[in-house]
C-alpha positions in Angstrom: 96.8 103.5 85.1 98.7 105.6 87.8 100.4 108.0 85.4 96.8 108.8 84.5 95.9 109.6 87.7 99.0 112.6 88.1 98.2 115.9 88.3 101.4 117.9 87.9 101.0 121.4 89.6 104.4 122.7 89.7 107.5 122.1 87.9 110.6 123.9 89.0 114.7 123.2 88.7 116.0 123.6 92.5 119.9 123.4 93.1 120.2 121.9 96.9 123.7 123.0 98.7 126.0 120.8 97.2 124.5 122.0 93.9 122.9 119.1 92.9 120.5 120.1 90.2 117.4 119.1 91.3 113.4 118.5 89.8 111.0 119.2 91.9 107.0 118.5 90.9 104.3 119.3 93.5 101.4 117.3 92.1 98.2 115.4 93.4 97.5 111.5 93.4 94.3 109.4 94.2 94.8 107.8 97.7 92.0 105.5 99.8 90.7 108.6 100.8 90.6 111.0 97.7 93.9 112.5 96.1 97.0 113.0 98.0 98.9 116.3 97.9 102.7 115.6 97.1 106.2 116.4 96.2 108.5 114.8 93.9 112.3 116.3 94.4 114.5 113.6 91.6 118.1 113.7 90.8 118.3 116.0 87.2 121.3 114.9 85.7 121.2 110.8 86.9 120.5 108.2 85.0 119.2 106.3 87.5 118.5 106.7 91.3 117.6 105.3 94.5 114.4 106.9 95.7 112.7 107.1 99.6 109.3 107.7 100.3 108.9 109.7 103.5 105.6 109.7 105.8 104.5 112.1 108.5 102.7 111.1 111.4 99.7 111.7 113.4 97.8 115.5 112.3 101.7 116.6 111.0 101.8 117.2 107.1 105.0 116.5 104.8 105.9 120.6 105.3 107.0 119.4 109.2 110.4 120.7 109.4 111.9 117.5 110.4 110.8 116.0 107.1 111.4 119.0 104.7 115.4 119.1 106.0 115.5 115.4 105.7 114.6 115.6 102.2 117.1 118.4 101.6 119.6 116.1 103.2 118.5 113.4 100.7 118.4 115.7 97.6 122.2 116.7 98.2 123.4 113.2 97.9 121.4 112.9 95.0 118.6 110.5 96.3 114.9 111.2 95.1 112.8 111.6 97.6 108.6 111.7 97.7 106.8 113.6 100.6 102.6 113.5 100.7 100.1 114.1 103.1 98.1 111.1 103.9 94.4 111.7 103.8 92.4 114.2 105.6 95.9 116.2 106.6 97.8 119.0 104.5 96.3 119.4 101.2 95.1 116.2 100.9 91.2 115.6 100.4 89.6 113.5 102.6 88.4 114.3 106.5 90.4 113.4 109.8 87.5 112.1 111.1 87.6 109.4 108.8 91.3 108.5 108.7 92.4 105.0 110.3 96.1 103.1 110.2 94.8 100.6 107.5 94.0 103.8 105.5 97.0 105.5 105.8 98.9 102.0 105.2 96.7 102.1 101.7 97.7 105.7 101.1 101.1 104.6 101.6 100.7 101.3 99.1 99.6 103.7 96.6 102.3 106.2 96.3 104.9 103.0 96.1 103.0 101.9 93.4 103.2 105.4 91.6 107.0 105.5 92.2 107.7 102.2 90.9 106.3 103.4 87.6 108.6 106.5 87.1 111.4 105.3 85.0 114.8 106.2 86.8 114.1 105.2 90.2 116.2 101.8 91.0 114.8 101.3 94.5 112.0 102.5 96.8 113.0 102.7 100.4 110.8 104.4 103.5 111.0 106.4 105.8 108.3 107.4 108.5 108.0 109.5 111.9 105.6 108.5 114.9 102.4 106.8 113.3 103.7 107.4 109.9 106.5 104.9 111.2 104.4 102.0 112.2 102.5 102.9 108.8 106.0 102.1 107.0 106.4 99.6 109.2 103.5 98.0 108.4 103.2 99.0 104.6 106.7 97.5 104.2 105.8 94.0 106.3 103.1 93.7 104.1 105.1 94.9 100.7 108.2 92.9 101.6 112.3 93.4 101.6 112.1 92.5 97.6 110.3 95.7 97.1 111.2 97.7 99.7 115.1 98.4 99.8 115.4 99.6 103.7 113.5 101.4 106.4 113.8 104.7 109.0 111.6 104.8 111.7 111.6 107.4 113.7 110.1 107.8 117.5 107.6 104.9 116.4 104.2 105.5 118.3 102.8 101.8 118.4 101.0 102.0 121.9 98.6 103.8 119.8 97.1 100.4 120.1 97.2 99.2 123.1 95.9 103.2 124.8 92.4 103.0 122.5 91.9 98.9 123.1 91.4 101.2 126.8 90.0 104.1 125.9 92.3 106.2 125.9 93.7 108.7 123.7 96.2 111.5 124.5 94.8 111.5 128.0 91.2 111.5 126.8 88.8 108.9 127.9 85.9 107.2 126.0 83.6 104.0 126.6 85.3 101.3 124.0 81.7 99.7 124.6 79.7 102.8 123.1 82.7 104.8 121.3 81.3 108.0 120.2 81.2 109.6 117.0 83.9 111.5 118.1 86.5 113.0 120.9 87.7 116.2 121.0 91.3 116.5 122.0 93.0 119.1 124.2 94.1 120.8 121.5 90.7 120.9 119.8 91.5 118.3 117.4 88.5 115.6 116.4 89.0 112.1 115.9 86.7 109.9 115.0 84.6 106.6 115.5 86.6 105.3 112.4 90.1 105.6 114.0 88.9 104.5 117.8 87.5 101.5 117.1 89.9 100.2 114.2 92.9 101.0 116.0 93.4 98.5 118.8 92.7 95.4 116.3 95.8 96.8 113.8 98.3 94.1 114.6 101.3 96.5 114.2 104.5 93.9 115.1 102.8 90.9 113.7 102.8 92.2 110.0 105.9 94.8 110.3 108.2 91.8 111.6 107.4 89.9 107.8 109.6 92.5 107.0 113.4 91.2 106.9 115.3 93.7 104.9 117.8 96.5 106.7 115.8 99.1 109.3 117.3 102.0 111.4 115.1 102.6 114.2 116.0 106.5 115.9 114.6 107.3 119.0 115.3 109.1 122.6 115.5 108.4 125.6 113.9 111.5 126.7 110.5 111.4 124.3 107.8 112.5 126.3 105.5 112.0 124.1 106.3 108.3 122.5 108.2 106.2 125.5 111.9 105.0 124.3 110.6 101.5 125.2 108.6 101.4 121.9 111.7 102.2 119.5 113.3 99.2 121.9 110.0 96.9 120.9 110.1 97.8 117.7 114.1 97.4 116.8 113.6 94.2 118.3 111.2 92.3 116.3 113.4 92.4 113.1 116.2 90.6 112.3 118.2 93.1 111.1 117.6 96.3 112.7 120.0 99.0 113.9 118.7 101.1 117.1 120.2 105.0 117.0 119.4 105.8 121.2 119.2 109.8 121.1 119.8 111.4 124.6 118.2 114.7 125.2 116.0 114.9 122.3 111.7 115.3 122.6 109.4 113.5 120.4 110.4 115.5 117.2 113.8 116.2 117.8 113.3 120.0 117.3 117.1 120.9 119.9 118.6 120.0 116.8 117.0 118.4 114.0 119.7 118.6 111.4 122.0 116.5 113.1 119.3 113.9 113.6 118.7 114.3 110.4 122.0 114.2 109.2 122.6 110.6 111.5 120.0 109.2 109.1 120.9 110.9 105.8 124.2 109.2 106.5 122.8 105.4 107.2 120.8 105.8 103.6 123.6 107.0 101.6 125.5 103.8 102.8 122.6 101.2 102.2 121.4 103.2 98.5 124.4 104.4 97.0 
């Protein structure tokens, strides 16, 4: 049973700007990978609400800034919202080395299922950055429109796929025909066989277009680190997708992420409330 599985660490009453009285519970759940570090933020004085899970992307955490202000952003309009850490990142057990996109996409399948069990929440709805995008993507292809009420995706990074079926990771080159145990990045960051040879069979479009409920793809032209082009790909595979084009924004949005944020704060409130 999922409640069984909830380990409640913290339980606080938070008023967000628009004082909207708020719970907040930081708490741990089991995930592929060991338990998951994450935060509940619900709606206090609700009967019911509509609730969005949010995922972080490749060796970020759900305390990245851009995810934390979205939340707040949420909060104030009185949506619940549910940040974590997928395995091996944050406070989450688990290693990097062992963490692979059908992982993360289980991680993902098994905080939906926890939310679906707590008693106010009237939808679930996703949001993701980077790889955590093509992980909603994906999770949600695979969940379906009947479960999943809409989707974000921000800066989507599906050429993840496509750079390791070469060898090639963040400018780092490996034989696909002997992949080693691990590569070292330029930052110092390890990632492992697990990841490398997994990646470039994950069939990213093929089981994120089953999706066919509303998404909101957000993405700049000036991403250096993701290419526009893959937000284009990506918006275009669904039937009902809305493209935000950004000019002058990087990978994270950091010139001014509250206004990002507040672009898709403002498309939820329309679809949930």
């Amino acid at each position: 049973m999922v409640k069984k599985l909830l380990v409640v660490f913290a339980f606080v009453l938070v008023f967000t700007g628009c004082a909207e009285a708020q719970l907040k519970q930081e708490f741990t759940l089991q995930g592929d990978h060991g338990r998951l570090s994450a935060v509940l933020q619900t709606p206090k004085h609700k009967k019911t609400y509509p609730l969005v899970i949010i995922a972080h992307g490749f060796n970020a955490s759900k305390e990245m800034y851009l995810l934390t202000n979205l939340a707040a952003q949420l909060n104030e309009h009185g949506i619940a919202t549910l940040l974590f850490d997928f395995n091996g990142h944050g406070q989450s057990e688990g290693s990097f080395l062992d963490m692979t996109i059908p992982n993360e996409i289980e991680d993902v399948r098994r905080v939906y299922t926890y939310v679906t069990k707590l008693p106010r929440v009237k939808s679930v709805s996703m949001v993701g950055h980077s790889m955590g995008a093509v992980v909603v993507a994906m999770s949600s292809g695979e969940l379906g429109a009947d479960k999943i009420e809409t989707i974000v995706l921000m800066s989507p990074a599906p050429e993840l796929t496509k750079d390791t079926a070469k060898g090639d990771l963040f400018g780092v080159r490996y034989d696909t025909k002997n992949v080693p145990e691990y590569i070292t990045l330029s930052n110092g960051l390890k990632v492992g066989r697990a990841f490398l040879t997994t990646t470039p069979n994950v069939k990213i479009y093929e089981i994120s277009k089953l999706y066919t409920g509303p998404v909101f793809v957000v993405h700049s032209k000036d991403d250096q680190l993701v290419p526009y082009k893959y937000g284009l790909e990506f918006s275009r595979i669904y039937e009902n997708a809305l493209l935000e084009t950004l000019h002058g924004f990087d990978h994270n949005f950091t010139q001014d992420t509250p206004a990002v944020n507040k672009k898709i704060t403002d498309y939820l409130v329309k679809q949930l409330l």
